[in-house]
ROSE-4610 file (N, C-alpha, C; in Angstrom, 1 decimal, always signed):
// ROSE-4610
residu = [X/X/X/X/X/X/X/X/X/X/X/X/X/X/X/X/X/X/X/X/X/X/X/X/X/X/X/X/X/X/X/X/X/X/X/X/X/X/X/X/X/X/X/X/X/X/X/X/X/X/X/X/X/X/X/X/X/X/X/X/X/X/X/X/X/X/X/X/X/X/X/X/X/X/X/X/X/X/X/X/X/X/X/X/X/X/X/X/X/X/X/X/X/X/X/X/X/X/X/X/X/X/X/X/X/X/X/X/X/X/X/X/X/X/X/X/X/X/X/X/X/X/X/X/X/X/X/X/X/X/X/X/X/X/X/X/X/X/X/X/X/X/X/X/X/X/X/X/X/X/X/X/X/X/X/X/X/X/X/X/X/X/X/X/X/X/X/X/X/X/X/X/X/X/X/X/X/X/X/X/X/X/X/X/X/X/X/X/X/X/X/X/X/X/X/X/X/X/X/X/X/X/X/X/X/X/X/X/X/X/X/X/X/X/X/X/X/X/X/X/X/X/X/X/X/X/X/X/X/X/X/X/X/X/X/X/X/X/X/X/X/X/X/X/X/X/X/X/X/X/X/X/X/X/X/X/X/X/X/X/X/X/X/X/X/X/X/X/X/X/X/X/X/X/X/X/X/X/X/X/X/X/X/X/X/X/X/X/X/X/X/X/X/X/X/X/X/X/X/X/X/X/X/X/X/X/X/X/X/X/X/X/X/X/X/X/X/X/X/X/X/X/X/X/X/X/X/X/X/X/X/X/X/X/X/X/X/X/X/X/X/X/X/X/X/X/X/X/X/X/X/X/X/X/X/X/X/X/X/X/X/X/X/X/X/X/X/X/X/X/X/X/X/X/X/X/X/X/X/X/X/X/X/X/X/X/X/X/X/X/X/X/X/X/X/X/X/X/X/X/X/X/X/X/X/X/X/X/X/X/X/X/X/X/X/X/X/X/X/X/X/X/X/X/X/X/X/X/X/X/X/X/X/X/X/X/X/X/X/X/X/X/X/X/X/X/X/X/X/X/X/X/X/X/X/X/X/X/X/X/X/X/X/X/X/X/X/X/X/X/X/X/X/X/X/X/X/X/X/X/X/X/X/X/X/X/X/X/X/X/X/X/X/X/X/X/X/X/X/X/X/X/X/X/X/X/X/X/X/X/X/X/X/X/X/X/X/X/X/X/X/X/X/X/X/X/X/X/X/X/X/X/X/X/X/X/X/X/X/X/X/X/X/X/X/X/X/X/X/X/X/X/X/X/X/X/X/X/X/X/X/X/X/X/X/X/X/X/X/X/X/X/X/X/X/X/X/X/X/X/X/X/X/X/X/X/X/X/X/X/X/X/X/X/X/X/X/X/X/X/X/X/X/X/X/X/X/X/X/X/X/X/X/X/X/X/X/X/X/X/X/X/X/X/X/X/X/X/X/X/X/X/X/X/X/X/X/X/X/X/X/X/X/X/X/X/X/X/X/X/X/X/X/X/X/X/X/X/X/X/X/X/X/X/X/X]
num = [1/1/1/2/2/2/3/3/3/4/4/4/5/5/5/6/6/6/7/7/7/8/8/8/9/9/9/10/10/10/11/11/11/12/12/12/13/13/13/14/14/14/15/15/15/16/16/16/17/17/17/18/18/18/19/19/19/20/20/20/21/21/21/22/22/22/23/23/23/24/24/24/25/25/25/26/26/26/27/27/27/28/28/28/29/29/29/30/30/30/31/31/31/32/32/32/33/33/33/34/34/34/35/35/35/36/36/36/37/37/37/38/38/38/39/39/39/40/40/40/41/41/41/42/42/42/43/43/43/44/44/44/45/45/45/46/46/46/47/47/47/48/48/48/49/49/49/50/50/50/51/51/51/52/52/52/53/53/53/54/54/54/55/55/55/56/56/56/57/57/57/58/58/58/59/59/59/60/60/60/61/61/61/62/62/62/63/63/63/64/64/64/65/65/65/66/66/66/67/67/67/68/68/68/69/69/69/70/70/70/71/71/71/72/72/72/73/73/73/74/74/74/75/75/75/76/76/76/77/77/77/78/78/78/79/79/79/80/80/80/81/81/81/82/82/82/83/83/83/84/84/84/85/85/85/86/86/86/87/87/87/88/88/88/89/89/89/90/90/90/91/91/91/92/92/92/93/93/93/94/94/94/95/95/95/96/96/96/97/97/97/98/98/98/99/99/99/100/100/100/101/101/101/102/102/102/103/103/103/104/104/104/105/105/105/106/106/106/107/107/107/108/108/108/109/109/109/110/110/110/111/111/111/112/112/112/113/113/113/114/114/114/115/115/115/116/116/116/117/117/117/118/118/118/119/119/119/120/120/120/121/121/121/122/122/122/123/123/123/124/124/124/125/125/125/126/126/126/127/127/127/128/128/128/129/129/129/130/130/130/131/131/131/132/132/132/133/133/133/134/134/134/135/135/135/136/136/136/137/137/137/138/138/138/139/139/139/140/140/140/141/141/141/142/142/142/143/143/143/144/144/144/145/145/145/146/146/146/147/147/147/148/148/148/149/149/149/150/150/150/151/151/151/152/152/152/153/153/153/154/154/154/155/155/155/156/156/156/157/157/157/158/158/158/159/159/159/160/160/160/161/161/161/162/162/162/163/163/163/164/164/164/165/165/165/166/166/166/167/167/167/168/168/168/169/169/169/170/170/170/171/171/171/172/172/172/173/173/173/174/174/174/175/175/175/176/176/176/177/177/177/178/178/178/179/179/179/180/180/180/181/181/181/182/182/182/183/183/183/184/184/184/185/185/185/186/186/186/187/187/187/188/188/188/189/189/189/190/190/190/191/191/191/192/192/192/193/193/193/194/194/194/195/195/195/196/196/196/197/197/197/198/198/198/199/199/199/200/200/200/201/201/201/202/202/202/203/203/203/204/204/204/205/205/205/206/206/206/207/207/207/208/208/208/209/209/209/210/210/210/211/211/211/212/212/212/213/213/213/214/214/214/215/215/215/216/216/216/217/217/217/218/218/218/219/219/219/220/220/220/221/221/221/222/222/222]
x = [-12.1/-11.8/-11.3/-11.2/-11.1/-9.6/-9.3/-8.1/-6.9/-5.9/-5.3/-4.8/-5.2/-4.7/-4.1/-4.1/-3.2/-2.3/-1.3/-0.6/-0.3/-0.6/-0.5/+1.0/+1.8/+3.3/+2.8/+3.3/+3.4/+4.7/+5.3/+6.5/+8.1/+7.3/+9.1/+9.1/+10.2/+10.6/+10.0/+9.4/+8.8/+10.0/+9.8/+10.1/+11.4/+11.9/+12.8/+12.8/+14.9/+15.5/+15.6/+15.3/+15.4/+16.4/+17.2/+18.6/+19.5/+19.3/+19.9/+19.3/+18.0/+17.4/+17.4/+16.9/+17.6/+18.5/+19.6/+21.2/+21.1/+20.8/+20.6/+20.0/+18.6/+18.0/+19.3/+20.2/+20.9/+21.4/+22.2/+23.3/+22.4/+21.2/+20.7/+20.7/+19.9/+19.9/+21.2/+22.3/+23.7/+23.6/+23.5/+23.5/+23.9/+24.7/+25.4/+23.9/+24.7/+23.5/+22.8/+23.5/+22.8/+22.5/+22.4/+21.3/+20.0/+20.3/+18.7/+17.8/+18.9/+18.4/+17.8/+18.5/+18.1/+17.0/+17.0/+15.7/+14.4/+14.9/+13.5/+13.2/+14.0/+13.6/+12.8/+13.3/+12.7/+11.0/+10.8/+9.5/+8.5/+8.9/+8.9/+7.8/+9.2/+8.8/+7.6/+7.7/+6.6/+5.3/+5.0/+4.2/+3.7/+5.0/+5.0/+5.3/+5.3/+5.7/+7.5/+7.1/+8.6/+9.1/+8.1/+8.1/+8.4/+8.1/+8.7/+9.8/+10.4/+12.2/+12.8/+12.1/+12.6/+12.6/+11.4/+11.3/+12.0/+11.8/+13.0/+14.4/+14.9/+16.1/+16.1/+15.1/+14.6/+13.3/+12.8/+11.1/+11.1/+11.7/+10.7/+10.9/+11.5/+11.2/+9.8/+9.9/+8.7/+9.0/+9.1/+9.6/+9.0/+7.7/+7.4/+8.5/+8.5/+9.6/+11.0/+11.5/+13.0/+13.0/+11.6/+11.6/+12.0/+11.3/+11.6/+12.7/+13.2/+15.0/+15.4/+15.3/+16.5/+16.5/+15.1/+14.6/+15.8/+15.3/+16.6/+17.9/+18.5/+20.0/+20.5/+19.6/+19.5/+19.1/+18.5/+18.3/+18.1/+19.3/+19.6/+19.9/+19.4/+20.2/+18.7/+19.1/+17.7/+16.6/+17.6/+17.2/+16.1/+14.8/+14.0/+13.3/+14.0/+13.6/+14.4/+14.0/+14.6/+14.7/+15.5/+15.6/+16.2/+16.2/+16.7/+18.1/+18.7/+19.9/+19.2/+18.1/+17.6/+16.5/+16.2/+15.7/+15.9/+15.5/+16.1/+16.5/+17.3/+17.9/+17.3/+15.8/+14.9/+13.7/+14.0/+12.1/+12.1/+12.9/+13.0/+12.7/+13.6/+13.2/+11.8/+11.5/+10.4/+9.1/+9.0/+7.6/+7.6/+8.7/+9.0/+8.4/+9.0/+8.4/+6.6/+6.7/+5.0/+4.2/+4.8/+3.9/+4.0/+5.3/+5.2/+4.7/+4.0/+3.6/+1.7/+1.5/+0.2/-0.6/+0.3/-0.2/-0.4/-1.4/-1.6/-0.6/+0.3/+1.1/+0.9/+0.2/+0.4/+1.4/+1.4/+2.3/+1.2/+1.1/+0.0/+0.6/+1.2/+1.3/+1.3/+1.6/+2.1/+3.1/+2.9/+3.9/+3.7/+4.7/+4.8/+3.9/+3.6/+3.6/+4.7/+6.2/+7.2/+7.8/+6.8/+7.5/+7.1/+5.6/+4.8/+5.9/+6.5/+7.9/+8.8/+9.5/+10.3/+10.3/+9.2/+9.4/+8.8/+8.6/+7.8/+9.3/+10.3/+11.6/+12.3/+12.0/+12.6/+12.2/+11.0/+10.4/+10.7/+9.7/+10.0/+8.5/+8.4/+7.7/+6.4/+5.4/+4.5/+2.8/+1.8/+0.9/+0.5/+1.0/+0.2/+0.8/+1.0/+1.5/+0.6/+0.4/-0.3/+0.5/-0.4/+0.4/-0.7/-0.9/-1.9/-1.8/-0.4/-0.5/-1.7/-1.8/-2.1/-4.2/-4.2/-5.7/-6.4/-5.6/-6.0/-6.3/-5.9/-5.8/-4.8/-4.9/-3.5/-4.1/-2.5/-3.1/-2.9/-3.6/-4.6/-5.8/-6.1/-7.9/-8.1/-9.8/-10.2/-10.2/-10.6/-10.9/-9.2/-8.6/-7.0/-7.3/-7.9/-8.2/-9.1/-10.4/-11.3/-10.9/-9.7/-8.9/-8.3/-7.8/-6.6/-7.5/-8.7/-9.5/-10.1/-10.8/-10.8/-10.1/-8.9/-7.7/-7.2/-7.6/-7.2/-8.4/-9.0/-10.9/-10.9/-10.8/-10.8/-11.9/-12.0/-12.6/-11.8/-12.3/-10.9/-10.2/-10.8/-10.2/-9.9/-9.3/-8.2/-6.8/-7.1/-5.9/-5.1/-3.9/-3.0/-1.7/-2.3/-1.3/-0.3/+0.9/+2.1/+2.8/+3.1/+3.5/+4.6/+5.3/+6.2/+5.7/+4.2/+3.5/+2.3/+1.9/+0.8/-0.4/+0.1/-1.1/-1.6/-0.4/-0.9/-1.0/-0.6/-0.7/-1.8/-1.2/-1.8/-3.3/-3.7/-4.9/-5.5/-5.6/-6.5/-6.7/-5.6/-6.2/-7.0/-6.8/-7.7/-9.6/-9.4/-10.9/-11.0/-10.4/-11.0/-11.4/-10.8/-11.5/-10.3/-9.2/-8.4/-7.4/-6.9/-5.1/-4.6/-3.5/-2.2/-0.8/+0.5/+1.6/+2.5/+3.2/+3.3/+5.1/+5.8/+7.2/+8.1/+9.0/+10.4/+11.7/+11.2/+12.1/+12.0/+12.8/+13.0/+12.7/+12.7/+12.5/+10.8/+10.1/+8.3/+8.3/+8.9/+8.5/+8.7/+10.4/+10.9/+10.4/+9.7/+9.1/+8.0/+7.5/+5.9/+5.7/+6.7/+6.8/+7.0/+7.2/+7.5/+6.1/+5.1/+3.8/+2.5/+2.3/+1.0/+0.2/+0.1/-1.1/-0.4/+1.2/+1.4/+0.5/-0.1/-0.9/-1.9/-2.4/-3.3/-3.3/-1.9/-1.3/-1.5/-2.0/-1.9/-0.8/+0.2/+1.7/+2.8/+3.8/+4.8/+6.0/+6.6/+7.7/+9.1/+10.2/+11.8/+12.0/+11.7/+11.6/+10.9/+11.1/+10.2/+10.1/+10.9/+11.2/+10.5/+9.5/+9.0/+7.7/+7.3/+5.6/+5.0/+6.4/+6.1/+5.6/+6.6/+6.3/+5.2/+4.7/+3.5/+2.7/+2.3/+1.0/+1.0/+2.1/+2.1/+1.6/+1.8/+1.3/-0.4/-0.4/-1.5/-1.8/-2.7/-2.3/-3.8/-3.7/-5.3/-5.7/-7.3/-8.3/-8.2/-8.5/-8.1/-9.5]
y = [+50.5/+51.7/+52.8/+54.0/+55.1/+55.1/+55.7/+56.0/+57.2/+56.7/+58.2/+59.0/+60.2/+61.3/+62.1/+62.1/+63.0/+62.3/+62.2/+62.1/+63.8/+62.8/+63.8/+63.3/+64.3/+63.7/+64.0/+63.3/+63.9/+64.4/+65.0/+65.9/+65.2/+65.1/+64.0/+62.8/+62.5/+60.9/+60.6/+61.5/+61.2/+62.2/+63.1/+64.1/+64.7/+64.9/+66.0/+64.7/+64.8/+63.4/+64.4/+63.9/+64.2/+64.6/+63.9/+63.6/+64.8/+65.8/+67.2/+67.5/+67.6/+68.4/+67.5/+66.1/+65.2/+65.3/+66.1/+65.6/+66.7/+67.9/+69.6/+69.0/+68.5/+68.4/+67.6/+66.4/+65.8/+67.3/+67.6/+68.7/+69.3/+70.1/+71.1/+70.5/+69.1/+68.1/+67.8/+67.9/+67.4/+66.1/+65.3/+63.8/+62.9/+62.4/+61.6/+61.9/+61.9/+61.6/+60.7/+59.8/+58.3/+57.4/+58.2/+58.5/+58.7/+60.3/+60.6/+60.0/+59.8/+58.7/+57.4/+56.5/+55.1/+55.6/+56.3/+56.4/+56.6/+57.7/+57.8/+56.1/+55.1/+54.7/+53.6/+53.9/+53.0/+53.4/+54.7/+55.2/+55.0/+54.6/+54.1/+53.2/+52.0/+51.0/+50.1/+51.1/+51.5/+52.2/+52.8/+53.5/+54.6/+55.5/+56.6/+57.8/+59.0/+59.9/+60.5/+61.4/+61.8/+62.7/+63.3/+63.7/+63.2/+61.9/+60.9/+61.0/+60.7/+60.6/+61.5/+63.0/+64.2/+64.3/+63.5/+63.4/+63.0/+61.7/+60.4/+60.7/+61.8/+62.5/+63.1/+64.0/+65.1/+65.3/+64.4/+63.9/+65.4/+66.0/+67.9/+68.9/+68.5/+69.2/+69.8/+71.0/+72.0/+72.1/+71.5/+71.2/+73.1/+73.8/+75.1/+76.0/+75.9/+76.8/+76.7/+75.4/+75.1/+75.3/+75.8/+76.1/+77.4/+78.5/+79.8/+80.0/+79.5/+79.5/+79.4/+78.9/+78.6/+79.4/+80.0/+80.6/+81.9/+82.2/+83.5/+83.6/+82.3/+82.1/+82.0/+81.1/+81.5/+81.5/+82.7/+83.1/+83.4/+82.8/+82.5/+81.2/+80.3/+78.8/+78.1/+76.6/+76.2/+75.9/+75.0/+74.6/+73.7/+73.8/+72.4/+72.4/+73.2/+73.5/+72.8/+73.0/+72.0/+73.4/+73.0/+73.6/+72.4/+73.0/+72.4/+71.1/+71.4/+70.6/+69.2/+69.1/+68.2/+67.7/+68.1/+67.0/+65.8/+64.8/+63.4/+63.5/+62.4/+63.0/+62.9/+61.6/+61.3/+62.2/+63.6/+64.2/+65.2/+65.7/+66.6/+65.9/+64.7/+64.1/+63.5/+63.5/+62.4/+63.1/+64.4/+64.8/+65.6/+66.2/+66.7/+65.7/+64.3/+63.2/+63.0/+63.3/+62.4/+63.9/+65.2/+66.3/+66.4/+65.9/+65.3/+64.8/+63.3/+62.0/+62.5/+63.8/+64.6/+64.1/+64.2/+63.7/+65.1/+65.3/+66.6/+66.3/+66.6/+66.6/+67.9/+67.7/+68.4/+67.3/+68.6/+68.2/+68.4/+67.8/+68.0/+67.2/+68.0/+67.1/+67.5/+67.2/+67.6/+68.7/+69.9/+70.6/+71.8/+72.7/+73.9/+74.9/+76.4/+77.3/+77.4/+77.6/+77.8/+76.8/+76.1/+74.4/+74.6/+75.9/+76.2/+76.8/+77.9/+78.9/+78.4/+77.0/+76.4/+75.9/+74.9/+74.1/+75.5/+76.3/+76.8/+77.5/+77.7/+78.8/+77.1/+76.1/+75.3/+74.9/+75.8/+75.6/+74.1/+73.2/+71.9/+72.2/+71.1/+71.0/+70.4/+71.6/+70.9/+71.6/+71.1/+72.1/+72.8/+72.3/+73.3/+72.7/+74.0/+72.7/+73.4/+72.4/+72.9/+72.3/+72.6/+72.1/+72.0/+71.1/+71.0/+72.9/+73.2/+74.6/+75.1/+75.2/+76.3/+75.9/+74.6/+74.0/+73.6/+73.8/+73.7/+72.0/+71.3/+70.0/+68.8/+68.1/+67.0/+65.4/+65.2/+63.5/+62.8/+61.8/+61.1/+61.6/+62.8/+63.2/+63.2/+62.5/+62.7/+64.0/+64.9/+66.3/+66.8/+66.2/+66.3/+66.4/+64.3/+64.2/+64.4/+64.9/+65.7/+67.3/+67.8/+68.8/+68.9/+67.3/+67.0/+66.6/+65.8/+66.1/+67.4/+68.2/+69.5/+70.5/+70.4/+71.6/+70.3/+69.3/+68.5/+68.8/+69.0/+68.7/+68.0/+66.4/+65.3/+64.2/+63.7/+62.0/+61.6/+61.3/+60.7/+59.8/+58.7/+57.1/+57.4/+58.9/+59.2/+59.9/+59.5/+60.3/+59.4/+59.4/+58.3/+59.1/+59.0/+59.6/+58.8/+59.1/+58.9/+59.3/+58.3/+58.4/+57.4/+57.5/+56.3/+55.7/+56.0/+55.4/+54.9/+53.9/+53.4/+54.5/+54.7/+55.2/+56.4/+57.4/+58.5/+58.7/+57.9/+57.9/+56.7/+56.0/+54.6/+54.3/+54.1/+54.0/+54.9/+56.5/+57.0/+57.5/+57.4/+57.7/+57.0/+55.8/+54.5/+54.6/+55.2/+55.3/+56.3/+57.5/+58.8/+57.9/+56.8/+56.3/+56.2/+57.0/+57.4/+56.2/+56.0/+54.9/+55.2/+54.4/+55.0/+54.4/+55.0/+54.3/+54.3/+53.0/+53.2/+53.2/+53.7/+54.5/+53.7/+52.9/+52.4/+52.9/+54.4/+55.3/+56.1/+56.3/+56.4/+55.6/+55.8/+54.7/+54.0/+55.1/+54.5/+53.7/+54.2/+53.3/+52.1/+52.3/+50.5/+49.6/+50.3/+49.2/+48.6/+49.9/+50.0/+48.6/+49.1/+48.1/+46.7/+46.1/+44.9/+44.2/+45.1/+44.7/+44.3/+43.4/+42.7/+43.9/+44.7/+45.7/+46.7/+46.4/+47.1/+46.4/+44.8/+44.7/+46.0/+46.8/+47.6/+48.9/+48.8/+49.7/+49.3/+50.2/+49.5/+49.5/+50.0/+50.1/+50.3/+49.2/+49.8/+49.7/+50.9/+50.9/+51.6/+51.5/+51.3/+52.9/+53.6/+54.8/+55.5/+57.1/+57.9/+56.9/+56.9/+56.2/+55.0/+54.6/+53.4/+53.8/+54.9/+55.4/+55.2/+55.9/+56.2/+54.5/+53.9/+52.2/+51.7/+52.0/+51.5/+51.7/+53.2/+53.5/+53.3/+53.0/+52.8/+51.0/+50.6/+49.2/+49.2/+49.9/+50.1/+49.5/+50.2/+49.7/+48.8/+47.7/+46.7/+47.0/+46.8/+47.4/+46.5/+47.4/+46.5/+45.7]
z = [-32.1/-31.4/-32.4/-32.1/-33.1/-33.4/-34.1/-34.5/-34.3/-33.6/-32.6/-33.7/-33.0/-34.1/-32.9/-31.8/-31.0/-30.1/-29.2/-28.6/-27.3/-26.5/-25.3/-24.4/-24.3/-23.3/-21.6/-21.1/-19.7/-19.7/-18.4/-18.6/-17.8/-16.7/-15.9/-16.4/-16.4/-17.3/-18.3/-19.1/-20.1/-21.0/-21.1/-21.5/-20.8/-19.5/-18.7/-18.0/-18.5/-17.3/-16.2/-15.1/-14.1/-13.0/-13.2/-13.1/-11.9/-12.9/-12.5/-11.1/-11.2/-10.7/-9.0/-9.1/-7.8/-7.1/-7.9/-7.4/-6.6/-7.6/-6.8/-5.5/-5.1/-3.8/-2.9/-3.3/-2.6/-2.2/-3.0/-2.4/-1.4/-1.6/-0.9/+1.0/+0.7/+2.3/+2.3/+1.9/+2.7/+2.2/+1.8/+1.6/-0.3/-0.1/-1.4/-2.5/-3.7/-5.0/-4.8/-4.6/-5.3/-3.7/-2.8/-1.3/-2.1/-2.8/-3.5/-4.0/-5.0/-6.6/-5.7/-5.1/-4.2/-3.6/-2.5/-2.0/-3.3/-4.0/-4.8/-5.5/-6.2/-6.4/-5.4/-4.2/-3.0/-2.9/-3.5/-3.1/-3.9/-5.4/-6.6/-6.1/-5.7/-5.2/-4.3/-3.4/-2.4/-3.1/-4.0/-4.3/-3.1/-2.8/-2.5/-3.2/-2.6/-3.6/-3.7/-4.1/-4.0/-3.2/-2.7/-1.2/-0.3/-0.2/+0.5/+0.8/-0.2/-0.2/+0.2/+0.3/+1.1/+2.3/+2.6/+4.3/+5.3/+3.9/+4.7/+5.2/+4.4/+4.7/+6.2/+5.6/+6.8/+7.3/+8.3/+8.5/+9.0/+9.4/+9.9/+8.9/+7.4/+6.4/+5.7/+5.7/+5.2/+4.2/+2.6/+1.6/+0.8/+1.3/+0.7/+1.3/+2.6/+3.2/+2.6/+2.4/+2.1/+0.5/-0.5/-1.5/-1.6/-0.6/-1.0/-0.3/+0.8/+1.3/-0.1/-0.7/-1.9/-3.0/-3.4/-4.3/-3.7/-2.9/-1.9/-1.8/-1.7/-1.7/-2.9/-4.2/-5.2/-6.7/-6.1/-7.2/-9.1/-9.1/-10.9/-11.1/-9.7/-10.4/-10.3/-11.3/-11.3/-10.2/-9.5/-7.9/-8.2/-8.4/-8.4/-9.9/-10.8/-12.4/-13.1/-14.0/-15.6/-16.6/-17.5/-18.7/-20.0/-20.7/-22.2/-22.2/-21.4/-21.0/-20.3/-19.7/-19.2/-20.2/-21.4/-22.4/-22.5/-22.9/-23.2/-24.5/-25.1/-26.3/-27.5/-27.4/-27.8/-28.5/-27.7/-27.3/-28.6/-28.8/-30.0/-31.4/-32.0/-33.4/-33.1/-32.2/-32.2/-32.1/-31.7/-31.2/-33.0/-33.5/-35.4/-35.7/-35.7/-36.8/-36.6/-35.4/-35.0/-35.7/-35.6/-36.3/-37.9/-37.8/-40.0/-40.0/-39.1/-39.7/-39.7/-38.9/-39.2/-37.9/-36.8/-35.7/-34.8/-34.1/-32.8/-31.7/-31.2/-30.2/-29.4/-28.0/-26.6/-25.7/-25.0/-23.7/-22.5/-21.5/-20.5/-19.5/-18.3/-17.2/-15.7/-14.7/-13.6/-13.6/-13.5/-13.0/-12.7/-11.3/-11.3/-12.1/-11.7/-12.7/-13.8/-12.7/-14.1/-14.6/-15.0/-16.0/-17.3/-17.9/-18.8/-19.3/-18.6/-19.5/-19.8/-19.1/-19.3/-20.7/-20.7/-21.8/-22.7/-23.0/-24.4/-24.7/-23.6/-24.2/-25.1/-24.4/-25.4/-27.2/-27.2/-28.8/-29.2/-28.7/-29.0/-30.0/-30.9/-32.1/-31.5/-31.1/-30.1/-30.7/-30.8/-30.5/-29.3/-28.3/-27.3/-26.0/-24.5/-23.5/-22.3/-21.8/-20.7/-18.9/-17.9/-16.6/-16.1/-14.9/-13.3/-13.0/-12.7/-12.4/-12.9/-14.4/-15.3/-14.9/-15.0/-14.5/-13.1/-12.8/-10.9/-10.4/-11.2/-10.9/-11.4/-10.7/-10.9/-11.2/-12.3/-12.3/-11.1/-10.4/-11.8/-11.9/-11.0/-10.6/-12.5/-12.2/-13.8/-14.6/-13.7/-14.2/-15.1/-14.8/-15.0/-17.0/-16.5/-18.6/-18.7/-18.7/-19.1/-19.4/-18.8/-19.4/-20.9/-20.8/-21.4/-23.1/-22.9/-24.2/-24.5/-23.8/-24.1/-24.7/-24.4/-25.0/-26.7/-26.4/-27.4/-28.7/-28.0/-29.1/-29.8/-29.1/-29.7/-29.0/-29.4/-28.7/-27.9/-26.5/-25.6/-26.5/-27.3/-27.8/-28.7/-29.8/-30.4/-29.8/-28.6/-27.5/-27.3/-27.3/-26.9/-25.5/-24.5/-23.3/-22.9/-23.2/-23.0/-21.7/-21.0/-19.1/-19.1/-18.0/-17.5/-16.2/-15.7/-14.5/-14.7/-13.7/-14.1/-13.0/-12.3/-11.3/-11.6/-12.4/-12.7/-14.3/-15.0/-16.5/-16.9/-16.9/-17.8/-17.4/-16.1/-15.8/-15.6/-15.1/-15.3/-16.9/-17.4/-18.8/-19.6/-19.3/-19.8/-19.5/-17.9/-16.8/-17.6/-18.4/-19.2/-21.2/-21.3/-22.5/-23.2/-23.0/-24.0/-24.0/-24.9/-25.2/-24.4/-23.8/-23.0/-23.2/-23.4/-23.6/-22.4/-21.6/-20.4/-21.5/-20.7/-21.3/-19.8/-20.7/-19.3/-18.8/-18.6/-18.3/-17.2/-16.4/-14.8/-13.9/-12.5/-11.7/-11.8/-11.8/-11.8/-13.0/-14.3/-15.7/-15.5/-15.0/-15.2/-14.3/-13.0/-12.0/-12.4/-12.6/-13.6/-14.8/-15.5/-16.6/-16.4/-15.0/-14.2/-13.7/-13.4/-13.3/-14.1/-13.4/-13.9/-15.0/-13.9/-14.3/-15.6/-16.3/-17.3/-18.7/-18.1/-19.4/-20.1/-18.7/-19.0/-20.4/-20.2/-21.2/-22.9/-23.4/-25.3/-26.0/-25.4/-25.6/-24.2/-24.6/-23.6/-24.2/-24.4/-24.8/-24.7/-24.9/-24.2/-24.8/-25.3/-26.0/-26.5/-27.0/-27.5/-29.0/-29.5/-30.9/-31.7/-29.8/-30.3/-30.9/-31.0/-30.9/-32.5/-33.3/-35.2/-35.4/-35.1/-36.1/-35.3/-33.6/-33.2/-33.9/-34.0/-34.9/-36.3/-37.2/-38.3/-38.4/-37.3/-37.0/-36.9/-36.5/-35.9/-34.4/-33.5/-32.0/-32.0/-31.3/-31.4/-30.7/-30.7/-29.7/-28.4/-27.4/-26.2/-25.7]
């Protein structure tokens, strides 16, 4: 198999702990944090989404309506956004070292329109970032990584996409040709990483940190 020269991140729990941004929705529904945090990871569990866990709160929630309510009340606060404070503490030395060590690093994942401004005001050491917003489609649809080698201009099987899920990371990136690192961080990683089916991954590992010594290992053909 070819030899990776790029690395693609996905963006929640990979990149942006989540953390913040959960607790904000608890407060917004009236209900304890760690109500939020448990259910999501219940949905995890389930292989539902995270929508789910909104509903479950409030099954007659219109999650677009109760977006722009808040957008209106307000205004200057994050509300269902991330910024720089929600980094992992991992993502910065590590995406530097992998562009010293002469590796292509994008970002490509699930998100909003304003997740593209977000992360670019954080000037992380990146070549390029893209969103579903910015492309009109989401993982795991294939068209997602047939994006995701395009803006790369590589061979899928020098791509190595880096996720903490198997449903929307690990195996469709695999069905697109490319490597995949399943990552055991947040609720989908750690469950994730509990399954049969994380064999599928050519790496799984406990950190960003673990990626430099994988490829200096070199990763075996699967």
């Amino acid at each position: 198999m070819s030899e990776i020269r790029a690395l693609v991140f996905d963006v929640g729990e990979t990149l942006i702990d989540e953390t913040r941004i959960w607790s904000r929705w608890a407060d917004r529904l009236g209900v304890p944090r760690l109500t939020m945090l448990g259910l999501l990871g219940g949905m995890a569990a389930l292989d539902r989404s995270h929508t789910a866990a909104l509903l479950l709160i409030r099954p007659d929630l219109d999650v677009e309506a109760e977006l722009a309510a808040w957008r209106r009340e307000e205004p200057d606060g994050l509300r269902e956004n991330f910024d720089q404070d929600d980094l992992y503490p991992d993502v910065r030395e590590v995406l530097a070292g992998l562009r010293a060590a002469g590796y292509q690093v994008v970002i490509a994942g699930n998100q909003p329109p304003q997740a593209a401004g977000a992360l670019a005001a954080m000037e992380l050491p990146v070549d390029a970032i893209h969103t579903s917003a910015e492309w009109g489609v989401e993982k795991p649809d294939p068209g997602f990584f047939s994006k995701v080698a395009a803006v790369v201009g590589r061979e899928p099987g020098e791509i190595l996409y880096v996720g903490d899920r198997l449903d929307n990371d690990v195996r469709p990136a695999r069905a697109a040709g490319m490597r995949a690192a399943l990552l055991r961080r947040g609720p989908w990683g750690f469950l994730h990483a509990e399954r049969p089916e994380a064999g599928e991954a050519d790496l799984v590992i406990d950190g960003l940190a673990d990626l430099l010594p994988a490829l200096a290992n070199g990763l075996g053909p699967r």
